[in-house]
C-alpha positions in Angstrom: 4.4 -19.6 -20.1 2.5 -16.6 -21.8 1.1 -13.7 -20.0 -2.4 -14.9 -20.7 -1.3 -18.3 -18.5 -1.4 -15.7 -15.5 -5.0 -14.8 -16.3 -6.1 -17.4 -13.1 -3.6 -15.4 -10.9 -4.8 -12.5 -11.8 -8.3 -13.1 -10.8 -6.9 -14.5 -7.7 -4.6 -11.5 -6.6 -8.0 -9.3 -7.6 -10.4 -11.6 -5.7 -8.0 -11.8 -2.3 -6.9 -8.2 -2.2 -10.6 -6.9 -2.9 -11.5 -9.2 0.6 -8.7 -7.8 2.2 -9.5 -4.5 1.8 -13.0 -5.0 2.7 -11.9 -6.7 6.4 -9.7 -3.7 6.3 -12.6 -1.3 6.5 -14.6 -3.6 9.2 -11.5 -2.7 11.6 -10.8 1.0 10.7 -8.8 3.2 8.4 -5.5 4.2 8.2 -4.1 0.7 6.7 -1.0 0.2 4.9 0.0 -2.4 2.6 3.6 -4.7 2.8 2.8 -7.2 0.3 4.7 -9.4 -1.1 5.6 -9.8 -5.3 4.4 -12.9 -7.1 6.3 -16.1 -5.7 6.7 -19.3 -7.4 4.9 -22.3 -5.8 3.4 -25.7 -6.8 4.0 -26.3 -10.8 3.8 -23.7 -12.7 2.3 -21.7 -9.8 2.1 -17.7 -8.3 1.0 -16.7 -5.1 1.1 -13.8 -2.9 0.8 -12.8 0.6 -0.9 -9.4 1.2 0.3 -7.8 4.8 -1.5 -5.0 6.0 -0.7 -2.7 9.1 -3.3 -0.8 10.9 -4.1 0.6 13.8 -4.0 -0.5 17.4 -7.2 -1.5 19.3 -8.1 -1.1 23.2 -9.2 -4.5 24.8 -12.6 -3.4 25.3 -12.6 -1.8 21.4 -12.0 -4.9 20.1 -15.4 -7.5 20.3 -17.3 -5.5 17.9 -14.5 -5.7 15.0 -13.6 -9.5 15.3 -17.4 -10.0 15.9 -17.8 -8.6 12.2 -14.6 -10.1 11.0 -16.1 -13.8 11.9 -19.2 -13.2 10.4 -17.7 -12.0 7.5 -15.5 -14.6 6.8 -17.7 -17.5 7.9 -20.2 -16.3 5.5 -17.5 -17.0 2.7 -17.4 -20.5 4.7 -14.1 -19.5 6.6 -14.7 -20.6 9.8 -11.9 -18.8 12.1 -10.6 -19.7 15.1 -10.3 -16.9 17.7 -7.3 -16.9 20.2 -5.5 -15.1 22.3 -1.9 -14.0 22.8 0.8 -13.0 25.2 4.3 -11.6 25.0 5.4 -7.4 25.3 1.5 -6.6 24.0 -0.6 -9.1 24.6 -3.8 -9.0 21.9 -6.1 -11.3 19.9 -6.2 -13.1 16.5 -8.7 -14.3 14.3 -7.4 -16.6 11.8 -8.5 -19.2 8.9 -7.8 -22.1 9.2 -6.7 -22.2 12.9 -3.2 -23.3 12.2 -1.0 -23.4 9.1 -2.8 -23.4 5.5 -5.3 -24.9 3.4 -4.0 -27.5 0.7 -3.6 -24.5 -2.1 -1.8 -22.4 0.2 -4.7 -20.3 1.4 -5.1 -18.9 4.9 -6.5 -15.5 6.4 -5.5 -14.0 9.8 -6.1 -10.9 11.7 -3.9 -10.1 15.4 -4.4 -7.5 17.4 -2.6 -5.5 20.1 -2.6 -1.7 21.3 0.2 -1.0 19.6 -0.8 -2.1 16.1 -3.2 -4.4 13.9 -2.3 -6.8 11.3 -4.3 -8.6 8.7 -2.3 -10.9 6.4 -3.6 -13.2 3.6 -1.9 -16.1 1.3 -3.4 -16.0 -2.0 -4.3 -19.7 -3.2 -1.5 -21.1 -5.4 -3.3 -20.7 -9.1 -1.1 -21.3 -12.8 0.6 -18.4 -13.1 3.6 -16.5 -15.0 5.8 -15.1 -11.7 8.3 -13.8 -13.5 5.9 -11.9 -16.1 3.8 -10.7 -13.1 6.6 -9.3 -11.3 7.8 -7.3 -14.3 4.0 -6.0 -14.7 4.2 -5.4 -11.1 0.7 -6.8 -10.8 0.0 -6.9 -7.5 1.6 -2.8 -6.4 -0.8 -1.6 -9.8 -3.9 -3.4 -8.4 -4.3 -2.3 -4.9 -6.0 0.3 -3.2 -3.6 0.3 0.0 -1.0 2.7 -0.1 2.1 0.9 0.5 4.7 1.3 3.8 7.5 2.4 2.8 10.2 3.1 5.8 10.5 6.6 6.4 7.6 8.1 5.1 4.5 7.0 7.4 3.9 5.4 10.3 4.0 2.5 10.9 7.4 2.8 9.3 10.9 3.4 11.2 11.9 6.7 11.2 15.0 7.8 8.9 16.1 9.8 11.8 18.6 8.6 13.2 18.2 7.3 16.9 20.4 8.5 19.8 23.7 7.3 19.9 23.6 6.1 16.5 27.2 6.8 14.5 27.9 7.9 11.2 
C-alpha cells in the first residue's frame, strides 16, 4: 500500500487528536501526551489510541468540567455515560460509548481522581499504511501535546533512584 492509501488515516489521526486537545482545554492545562504509534487493525487498517495525563481534580472542582465535556461530546452525537469509581482514589469517568467500542474501533473516555486526570481516545479503524506511518512518525509530528517521557516531567517516574534501591 502506498503512502497516499494512508491519506483517510491521516485525516483521522488529525480529526481525533484536534478533539482531544480541545476536551483537553475544557479540563485544564498542563496535559501530556502517551500515545500510541499506528497499529494495524481490520484489513488493511491503522488506528491509534491517544492517552493524555493531566491534572488531578477536587470532588467539588469537578461538575463544571464533565458538565462541559458532555455537552461537548453529545453535541458531536456522543452521548457519554457518566460513572463513578472506587479503589485507592476514588474519582469519575465520562466515557463514549458506556462500555467497550463502537463497530470501527472508536471510543472516548475521560476518569478523574485527585491524584491525576486521564483522557484517552481510539481513533476509528480507517485504510491505512501502518508501517509507512510509523516511519513518518505521523502521529508524534502532528500533535500539539508534549509527550511524557519518564524522567523529565511529571507525571513521569523519577530517574532518581528510590530508597533502598541497589546498583
Amino acid at each position: 500500500m502506498s503512502g497516499t492509501g494512508s491519506t483517510g488515516a491521516k485525516a483521522v489521526w488529525d480529526s481525533m487528536n484536534a478533539e482531544i486537545e480541545a476536551s483537553q482545554a475544557v479540563v485544564g492545562t498542563e496535559w501530556l501526551s502517551s500515545d500510541t504509534a499506528a497499529r494495524a487493525c481490520g484489513a488493511d487498517g491503522a488506528q491509534w489510541v491517544l492517552t493524555r495525563f493531566g491534572p488531578g481534580t477536587q470532588p467539588e472542582d469537578r461538575a463544571a468540567p464533565l458538565d462541559a465535556l458532555e455537552a461537548r461530546w453529545g453535541a458531536k452525537g456522543w452521548n457519554p455515560v457518566r460513572s463513578e469509581f472506587g479503589g485507592d482514589a476514588p474519582g469519575v469517568e465520562l466515557r463514549y460509548p458506556g462500555a467497550s467500542s463502537l463497530d470501527n474501533g472508536f471510543f472516548i473516555e475521560f476518569r478523574s481522581s485527585v491524584h491525576g486526570s486521564t483522557l484517552q481516545l481510539q481513533t476509528p479503524c480507517v485504510q491505512g499504511d501502518v508501517d509507512a506511518l510509523n516511519r513518518e512518525k505521523y502521529g508524534e509530528r502532528h500533535t500539539n501535546t508534549p509527550p511524557d517521557i519518564p524522567g523529565t516531567a511529571s507525571p513521569s517516574a523519577s530517574s532518581e533512584p528510590t530508597t533502598g534501591a541497589t546498583p
